[in-house]
C-alpha positions as a Markdown table, in Angstrom:
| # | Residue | x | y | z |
|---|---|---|---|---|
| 1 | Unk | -70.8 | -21.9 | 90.7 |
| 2 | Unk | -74.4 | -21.3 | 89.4 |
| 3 | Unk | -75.2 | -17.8 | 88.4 |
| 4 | Unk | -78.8 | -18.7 | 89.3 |
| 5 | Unk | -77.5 | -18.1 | 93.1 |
| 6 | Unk | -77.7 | -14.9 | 92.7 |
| 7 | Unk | -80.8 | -14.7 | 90.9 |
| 8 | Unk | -79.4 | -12.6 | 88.4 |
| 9 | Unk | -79.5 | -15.0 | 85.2 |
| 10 | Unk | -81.4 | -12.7 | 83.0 |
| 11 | Unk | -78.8 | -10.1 | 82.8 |
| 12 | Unk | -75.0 | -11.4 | 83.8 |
| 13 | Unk | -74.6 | -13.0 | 80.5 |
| 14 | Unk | -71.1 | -11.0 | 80.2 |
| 15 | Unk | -70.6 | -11.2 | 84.2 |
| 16 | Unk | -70.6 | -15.3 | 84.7 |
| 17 | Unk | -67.1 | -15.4 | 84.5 |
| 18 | Unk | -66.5 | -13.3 | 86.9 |
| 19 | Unk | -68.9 | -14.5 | 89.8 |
| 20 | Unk | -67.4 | -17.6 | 91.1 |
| 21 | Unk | -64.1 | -15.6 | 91.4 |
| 22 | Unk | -65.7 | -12.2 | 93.0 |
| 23 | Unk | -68.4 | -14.8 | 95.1 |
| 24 | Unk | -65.6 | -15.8 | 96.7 |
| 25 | Unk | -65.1 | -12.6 | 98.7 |
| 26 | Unk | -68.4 | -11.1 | 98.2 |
| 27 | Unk | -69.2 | -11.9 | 102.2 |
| 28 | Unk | -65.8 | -9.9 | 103.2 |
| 29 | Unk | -66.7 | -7.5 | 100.9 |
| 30 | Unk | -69.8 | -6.4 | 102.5 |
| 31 | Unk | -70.1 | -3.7 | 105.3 |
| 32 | Unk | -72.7 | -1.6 | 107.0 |
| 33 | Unk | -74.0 | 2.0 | 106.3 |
| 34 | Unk | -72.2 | 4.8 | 107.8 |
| 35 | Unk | -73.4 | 8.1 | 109.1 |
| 36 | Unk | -71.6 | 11.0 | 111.4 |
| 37 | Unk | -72.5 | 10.6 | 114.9 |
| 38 | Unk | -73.3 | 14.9 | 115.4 |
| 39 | Unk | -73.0 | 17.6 | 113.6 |
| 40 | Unk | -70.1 | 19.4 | 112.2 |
| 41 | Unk | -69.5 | 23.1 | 110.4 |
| 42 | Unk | -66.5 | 23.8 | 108.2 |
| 43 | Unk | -66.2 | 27.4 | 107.1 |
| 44 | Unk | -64.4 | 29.4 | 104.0 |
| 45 | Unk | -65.1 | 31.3 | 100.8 |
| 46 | Unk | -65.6 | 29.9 | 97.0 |
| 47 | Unk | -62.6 | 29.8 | 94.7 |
| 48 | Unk | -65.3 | 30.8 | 91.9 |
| 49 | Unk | -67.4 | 33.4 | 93.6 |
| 50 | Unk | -65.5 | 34.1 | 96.6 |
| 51 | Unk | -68.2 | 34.6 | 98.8 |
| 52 | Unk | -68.5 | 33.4 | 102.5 |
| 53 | Unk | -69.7 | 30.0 | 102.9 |
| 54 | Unk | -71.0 | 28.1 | 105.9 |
| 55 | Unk | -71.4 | 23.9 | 105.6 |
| 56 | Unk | -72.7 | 21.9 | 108.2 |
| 57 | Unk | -72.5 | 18.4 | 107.6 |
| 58 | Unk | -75.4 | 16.2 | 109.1 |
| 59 | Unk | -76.3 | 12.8 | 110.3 |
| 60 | Unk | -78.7 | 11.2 | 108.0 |
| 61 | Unk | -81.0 | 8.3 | 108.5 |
| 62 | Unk | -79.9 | 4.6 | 106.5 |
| 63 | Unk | -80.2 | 4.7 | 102.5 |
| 64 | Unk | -81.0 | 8.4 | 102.9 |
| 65 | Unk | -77.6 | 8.5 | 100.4 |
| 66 | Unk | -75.4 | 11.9 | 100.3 |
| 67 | Unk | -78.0 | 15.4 | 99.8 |
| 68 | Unk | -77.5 | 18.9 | 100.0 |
| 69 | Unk | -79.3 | 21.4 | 101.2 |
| 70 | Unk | -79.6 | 24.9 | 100.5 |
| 71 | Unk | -80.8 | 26.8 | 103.1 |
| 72 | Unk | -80.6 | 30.5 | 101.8 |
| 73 | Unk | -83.1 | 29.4 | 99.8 |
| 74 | Unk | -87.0 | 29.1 | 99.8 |
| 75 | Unk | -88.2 | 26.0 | 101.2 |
| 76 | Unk | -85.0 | 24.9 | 101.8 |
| 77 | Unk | -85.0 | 22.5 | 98.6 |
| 78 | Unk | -82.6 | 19.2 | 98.8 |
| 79 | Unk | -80.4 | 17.9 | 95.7 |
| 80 | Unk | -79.4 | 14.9 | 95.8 |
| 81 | Unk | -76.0 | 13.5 | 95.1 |
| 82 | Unk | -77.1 | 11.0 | 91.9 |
| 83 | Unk | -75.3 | 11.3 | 88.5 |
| 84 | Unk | -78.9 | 12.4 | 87.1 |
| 85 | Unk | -78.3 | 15.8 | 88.7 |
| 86 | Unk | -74.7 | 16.9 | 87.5 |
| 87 | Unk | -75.0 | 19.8 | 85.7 |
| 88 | Unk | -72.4 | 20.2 | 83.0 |
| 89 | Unk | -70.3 | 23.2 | 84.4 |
| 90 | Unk | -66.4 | 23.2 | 83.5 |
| 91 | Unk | -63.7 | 22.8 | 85.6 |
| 92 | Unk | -66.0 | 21.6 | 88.6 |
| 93 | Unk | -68.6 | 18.8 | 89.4 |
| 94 | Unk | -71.9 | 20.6 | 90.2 |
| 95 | Unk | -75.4 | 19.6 | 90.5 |
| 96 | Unk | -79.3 | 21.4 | 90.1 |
| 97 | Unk | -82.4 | 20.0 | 91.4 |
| 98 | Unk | -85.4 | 23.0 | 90.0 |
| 99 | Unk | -84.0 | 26.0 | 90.5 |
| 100 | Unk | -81.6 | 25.1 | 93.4 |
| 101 | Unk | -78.1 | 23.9 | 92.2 |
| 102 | Unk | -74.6 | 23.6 | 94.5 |
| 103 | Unk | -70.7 | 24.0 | 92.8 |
| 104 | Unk | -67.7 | 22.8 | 93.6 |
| 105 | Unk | -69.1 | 19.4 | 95.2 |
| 106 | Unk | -66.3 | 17.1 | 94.4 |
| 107 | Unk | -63.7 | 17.4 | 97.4 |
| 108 | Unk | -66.9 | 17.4 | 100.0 |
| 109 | Unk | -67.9 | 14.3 | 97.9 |
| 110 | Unk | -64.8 | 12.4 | 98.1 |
| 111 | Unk | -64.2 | 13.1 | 101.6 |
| 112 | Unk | -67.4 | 11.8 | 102.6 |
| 113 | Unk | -66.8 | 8.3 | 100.2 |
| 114 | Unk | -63.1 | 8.0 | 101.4 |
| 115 | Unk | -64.5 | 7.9 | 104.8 |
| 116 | Unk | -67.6 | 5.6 | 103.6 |
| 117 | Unk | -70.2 | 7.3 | 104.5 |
| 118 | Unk | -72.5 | 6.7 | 103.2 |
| 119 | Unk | -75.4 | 8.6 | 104.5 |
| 120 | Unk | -75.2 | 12.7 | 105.4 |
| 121 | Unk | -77.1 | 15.9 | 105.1 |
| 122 | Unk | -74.6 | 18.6 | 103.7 |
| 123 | Unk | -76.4 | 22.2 | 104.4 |
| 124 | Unk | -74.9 | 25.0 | 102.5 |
| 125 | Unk | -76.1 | 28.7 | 102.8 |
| 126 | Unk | -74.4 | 29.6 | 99.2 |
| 127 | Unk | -74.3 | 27.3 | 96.0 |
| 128 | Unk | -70.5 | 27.3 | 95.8 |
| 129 | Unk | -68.8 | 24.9 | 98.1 |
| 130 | Unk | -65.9 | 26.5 | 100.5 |
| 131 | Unk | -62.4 | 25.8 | 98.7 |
| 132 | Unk | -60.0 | 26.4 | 102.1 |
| 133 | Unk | -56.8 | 24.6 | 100.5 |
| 134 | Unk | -58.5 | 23.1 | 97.0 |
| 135 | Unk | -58.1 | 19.6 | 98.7 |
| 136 | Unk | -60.3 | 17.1 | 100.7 |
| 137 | Unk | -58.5 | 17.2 | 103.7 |
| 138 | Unk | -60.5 | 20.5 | 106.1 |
| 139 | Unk | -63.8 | 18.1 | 105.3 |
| 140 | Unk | -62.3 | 14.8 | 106.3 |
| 141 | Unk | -60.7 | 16.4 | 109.7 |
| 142 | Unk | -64.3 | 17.6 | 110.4 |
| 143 | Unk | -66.2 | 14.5 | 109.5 |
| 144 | Unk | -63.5 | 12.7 | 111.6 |
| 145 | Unk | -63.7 | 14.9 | 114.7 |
| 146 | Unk | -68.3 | 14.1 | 114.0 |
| 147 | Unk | -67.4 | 10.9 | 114.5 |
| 148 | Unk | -68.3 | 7.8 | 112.2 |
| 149 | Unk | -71.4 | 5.4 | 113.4 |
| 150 | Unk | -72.7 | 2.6 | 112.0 |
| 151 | Unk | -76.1 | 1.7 | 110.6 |
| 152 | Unk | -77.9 | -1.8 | 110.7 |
| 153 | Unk | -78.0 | -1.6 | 106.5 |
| 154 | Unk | -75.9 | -3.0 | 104.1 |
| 155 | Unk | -73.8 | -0.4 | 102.0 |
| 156 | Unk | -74.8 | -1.6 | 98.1 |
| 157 | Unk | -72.0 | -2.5 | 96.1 |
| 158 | Unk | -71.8 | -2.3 | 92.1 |
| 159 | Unk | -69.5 | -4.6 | 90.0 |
| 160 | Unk | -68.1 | -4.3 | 87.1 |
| 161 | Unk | -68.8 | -6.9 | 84.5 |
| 162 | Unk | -67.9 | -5.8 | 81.2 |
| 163 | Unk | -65.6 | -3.3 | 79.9 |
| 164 | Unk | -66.5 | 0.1 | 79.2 |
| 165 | Unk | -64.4 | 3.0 | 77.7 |
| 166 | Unk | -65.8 | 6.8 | 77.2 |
| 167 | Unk | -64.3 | 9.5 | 76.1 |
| 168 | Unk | -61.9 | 9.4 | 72.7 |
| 169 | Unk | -58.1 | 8.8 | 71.3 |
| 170 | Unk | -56.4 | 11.2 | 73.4 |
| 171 | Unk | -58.8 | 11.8 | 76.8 |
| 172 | Unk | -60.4 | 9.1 | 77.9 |
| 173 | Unk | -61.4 | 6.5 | 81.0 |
| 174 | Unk | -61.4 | 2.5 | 80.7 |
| 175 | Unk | -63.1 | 0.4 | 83.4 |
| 176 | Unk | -63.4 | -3.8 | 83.5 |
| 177 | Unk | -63.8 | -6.2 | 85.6 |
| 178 | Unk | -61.4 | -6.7 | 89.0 |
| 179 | Unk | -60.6 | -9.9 | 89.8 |
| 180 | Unk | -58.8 | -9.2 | 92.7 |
| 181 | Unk | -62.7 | -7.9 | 94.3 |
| 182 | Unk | -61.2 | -4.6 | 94.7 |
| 183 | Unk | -61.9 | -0.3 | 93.4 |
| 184 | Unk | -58.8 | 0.5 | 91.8 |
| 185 | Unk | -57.6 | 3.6 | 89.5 |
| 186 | Unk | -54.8 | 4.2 | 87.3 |
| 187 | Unk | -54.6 | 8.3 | 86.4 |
| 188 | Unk | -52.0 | 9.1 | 83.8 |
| 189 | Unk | -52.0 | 13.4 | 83.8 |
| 190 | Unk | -50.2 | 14.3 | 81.0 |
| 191 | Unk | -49.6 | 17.9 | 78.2 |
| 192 | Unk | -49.4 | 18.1 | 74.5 |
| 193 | Unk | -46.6 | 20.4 | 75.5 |
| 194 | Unk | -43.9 | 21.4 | 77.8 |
| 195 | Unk | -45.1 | 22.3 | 81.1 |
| 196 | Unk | -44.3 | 23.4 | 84.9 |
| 197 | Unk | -46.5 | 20.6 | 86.3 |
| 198 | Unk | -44.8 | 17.9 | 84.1 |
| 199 | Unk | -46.4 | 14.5 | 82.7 |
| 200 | Unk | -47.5 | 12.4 | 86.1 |
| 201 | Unk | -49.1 | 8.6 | 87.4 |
| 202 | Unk | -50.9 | 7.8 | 89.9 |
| 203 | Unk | -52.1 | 4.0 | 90.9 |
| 204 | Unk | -54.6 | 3.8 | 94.2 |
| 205 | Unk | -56.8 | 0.9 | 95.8 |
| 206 | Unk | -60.0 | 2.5 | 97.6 |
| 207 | Unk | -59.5 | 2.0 | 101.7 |
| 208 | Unk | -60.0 | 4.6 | 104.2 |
| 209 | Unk | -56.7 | 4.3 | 105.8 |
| 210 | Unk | -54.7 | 4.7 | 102.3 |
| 211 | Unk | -57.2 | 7.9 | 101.5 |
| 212 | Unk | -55.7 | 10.0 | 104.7 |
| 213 | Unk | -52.6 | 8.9 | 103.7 |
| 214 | Unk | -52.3 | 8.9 | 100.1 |
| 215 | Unk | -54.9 | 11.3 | 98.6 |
| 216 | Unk | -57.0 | 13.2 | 101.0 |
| 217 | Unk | -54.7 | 16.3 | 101.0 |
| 218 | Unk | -54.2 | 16.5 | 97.5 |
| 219 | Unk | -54.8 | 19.8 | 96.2 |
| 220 | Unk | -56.2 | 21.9 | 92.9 |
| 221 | Unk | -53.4 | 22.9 | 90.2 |
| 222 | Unk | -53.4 | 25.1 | 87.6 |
| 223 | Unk | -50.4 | 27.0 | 85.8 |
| 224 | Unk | -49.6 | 30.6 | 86.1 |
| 225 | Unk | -51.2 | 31.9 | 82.8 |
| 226 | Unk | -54.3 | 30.1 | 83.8 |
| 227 | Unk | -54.9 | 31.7 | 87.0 |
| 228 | Unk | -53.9 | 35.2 | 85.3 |
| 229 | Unk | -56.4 | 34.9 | 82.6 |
| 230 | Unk | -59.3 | 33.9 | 85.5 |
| 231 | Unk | -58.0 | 36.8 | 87.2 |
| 232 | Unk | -58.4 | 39.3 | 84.5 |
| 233 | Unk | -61.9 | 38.0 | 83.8 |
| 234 | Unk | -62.6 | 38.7 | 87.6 |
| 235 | Unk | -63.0 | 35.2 | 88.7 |
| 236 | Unk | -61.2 | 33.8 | 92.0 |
| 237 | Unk | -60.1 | 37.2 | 93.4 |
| 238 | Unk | -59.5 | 36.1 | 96.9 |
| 239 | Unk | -57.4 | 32.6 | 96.3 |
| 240 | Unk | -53.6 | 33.3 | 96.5 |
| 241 | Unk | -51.2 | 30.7 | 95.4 |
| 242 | Unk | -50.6 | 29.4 | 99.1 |
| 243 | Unk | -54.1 | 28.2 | 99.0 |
| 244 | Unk | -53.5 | 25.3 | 96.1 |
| 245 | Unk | -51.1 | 24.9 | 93.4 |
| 246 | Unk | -49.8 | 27.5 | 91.3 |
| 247 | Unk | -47.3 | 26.2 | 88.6 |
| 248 | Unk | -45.1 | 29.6 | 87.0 |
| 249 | Unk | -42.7 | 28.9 | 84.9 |
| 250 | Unk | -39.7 | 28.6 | 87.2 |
| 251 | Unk | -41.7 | 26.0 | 89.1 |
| 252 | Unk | -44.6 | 26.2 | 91.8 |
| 253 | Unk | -45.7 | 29.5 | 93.3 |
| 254 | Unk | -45.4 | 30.9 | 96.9 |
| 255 | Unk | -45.6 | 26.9 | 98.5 |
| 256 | Unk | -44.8 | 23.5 | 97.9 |
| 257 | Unk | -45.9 | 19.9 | 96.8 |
| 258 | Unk | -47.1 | 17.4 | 99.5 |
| 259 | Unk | -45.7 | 14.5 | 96.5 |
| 260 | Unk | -44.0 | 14.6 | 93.8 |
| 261 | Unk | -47.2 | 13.7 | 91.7 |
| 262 | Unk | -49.5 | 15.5 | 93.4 |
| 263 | Unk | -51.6 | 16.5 | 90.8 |
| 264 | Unk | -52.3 | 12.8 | 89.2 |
| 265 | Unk | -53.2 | 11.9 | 92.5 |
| 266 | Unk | -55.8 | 15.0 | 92.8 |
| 267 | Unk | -57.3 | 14.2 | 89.6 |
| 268 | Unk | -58.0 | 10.8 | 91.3 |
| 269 | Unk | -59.3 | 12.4 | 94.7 |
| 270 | Unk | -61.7 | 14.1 | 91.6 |
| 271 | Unk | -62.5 | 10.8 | 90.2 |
| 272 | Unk | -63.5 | 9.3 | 94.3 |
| 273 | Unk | -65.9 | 12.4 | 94.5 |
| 274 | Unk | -67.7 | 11.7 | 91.0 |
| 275 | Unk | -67.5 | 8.4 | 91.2 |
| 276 | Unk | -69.4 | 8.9 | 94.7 |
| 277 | Unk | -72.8 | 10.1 | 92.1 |
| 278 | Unk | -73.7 | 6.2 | 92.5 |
| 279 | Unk | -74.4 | 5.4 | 95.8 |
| 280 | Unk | -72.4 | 2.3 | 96.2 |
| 281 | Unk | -69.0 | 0.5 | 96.9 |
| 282 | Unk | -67.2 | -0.3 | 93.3 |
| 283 | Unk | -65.5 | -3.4 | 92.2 |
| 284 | Unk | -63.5 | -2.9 | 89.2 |
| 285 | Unk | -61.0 | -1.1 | 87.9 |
| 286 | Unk | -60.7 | 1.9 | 86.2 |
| 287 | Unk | -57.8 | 3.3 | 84.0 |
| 288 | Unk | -57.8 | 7.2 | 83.5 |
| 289 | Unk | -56.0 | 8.9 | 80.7 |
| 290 | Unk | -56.2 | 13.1 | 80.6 |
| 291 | Unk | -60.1 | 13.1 | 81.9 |
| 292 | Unk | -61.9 | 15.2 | 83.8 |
| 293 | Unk | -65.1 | 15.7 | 85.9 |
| 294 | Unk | -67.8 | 15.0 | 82.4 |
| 295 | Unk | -65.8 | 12.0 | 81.8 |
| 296 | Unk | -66.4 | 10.9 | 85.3 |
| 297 | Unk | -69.9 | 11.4 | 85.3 |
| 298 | Unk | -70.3 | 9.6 | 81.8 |
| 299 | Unk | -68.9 | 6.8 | 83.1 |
| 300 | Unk | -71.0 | 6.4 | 86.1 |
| 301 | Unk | -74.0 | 6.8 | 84.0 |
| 302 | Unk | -72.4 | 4.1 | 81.4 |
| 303 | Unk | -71.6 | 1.9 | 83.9 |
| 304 | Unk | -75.3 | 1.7 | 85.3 |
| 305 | Unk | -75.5 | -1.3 | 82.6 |
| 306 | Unk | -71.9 | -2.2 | 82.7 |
| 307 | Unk | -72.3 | -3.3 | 86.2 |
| 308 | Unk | -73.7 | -5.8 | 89.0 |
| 309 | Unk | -75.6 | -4.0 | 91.8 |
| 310 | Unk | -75.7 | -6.4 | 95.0 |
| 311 | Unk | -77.9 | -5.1 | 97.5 |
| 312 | Unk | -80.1 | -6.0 | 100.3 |
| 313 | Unk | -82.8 | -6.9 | 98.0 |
| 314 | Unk | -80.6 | -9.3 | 95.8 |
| 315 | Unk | -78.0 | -10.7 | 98.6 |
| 316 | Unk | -77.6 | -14.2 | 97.4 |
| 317 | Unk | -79.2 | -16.7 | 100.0 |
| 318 | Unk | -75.7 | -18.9 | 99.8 |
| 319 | Unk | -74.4 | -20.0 | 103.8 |
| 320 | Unk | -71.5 | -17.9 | 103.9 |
| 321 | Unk | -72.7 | -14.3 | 102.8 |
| 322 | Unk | -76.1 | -14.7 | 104.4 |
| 323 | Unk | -73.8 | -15.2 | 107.8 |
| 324 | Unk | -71.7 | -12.6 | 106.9 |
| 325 | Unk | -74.8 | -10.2 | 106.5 |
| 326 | Unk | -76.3 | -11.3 | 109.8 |
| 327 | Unk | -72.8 | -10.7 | 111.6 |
| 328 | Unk | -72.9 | -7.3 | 110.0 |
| 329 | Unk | -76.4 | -6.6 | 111.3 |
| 330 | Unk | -75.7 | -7.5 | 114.8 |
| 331 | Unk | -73.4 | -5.2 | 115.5 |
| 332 | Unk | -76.1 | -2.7 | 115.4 |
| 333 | Unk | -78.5 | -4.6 | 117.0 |
């Protein structure tokens, strides 16, 4: 196939042998925006802060993307969901826009990209976001009972053309190319020493149904002698053990595991939320070892020239996408 199809000749030098393979599904690949049909609140406290919390998720308009908003503040000031606003705070994805910043973002993030949608206004009246169980699954069970509605746009999508690795010898992420025209990650958790949680894998292809099913109640872990020492420093005074997962030394604490490898597959739930700071569906797949949420955002930002974005500005004019497009677009019509 000519790679001057897609107009993109100038830059896919290390993509072309990738295109005829991924053009061949590129029309099935395609789907329209999403937004949530009304308004929904979900209610709890911040691990972190443990203050009160009130989020009301919102319908947005097409290519509005993901933003909160913080309404406790002056002017109600917006921050966007965009790598370019993660502000490097451990143990957590947040993000600042001025002086207005929100924590904790990830599991409201990945709930809304394991859903696809694509487009919602999330209003916060505190910066930290509510923990509830340290998992995804109170936000999709609100955003489900909102209801999902289409929009007439087409959803960008970003491929992978090249491979990328960040990060170094022991914690690091590799991405290339997926021939199969899929998002796919591969998260190997695993300790220098002995430990209650135990080395785990996790291997998962992004779909809605396989989200609910496979990740989106997948909750936060952390040992014993981690929680005591956040404890004694007066940090997370109201989260018990039955609200995530407490590993002691005799094994977990005051509840129980939803899988076996629970926590590989909530470091991937981490990795749909970050990986949600570019506004697109991915194509490619990505193999974690030992990372966390900066390694996430690096390779978003990394992968910004690693990577194919096909939009509605650059839909190739070939018979069988522009088809699909218009079938898309009809539905909304």
């Amino acid at each position: 196939m000519d790679a001057a199809v897609f107009r993109m000749e100038s830059y896919l030098d290390a993509g072309r042998a990738l295109l005829p393979k991924v053009n061949d599904r590129l029309g099935s690949l395609l789907r329209l925006q999403n937004t949530i049909d009304k308004s929904v609140v979900v209610e709890g406290f911040g691990y972190w802060t443990g203050e009160d919390v009130r989020l009301e998720f919102v319908p947005a308009a097409a290519n509005s993307g993901i933003v909160f908003t913080r309404t406790d503040l002056p002017q109600q000031p917006s921050i966007p969901a965009l790598v370019k606003y993660r502000d490097n705070k451990p143990r957590q994805t947040s993000l600042v826009n001025g002086s207005a910043r929100v924590d904790m973002v990830e599991h409201v993030l990945a709930a809304l990209r394991g859903l696809k949608i694509d487009n919602c206004e999330v209003r916060t009246n505190k910066p930290e976001m509510p923990g509830i169980d340290g998992s995804s699954f109170p936000f999709v069970r609100a955003l489900e009972e909102a209801g999902i509605v289409e929009q007439p746009h087409v959803t960008p999508i970003r491929i992978v053309t090249r491979e990328v690795r960040v990060g170094d010898n022991k914690t690091w992420i590799e991405v290339s190319p997926n021939l199969d025209g899929v998002h796919s990650i591969e998260y190997t958790l695993e300790f220098d020493e002995p430990n209650p949680i135990g080395n785990q894998r996790h291997s998962y292809v992004m779909q809605s149904e396989r989200f609910k099913r496979d990740l989106m109640n997948c909750r936060t872990f952390l040992t014993k002698k981690e929680a005591d020492y956040l404890l004694s420093q007066g940090i997370c005074q109201r989260v018990k053990p039955s609200g995530l997962l407490v590993f002691g030394e005799n094994g977990l604490v005051d509840n129980h595991l939803h899988f076996e490898n629970e926590c590989a597959r909530h470091k991937i739930l981490d990795m749909v939320g970050d990986l949600a700071l570019a506004p697109c569906d991915w194509v490619g797949r990505f193999v974690a070892h030992r990372s966390g949420h900066a390694l996430n955002a690096q390779c978003v930002a990394e992968l910004e020239t690693a990577s194919l974005l096909i939009d509605e500005t650059c839909l190739a004019e070939t018979c069988g996408i522009m088809i699909r497009k218009q079938q898309l677009l009809k539905k909304c019509a």
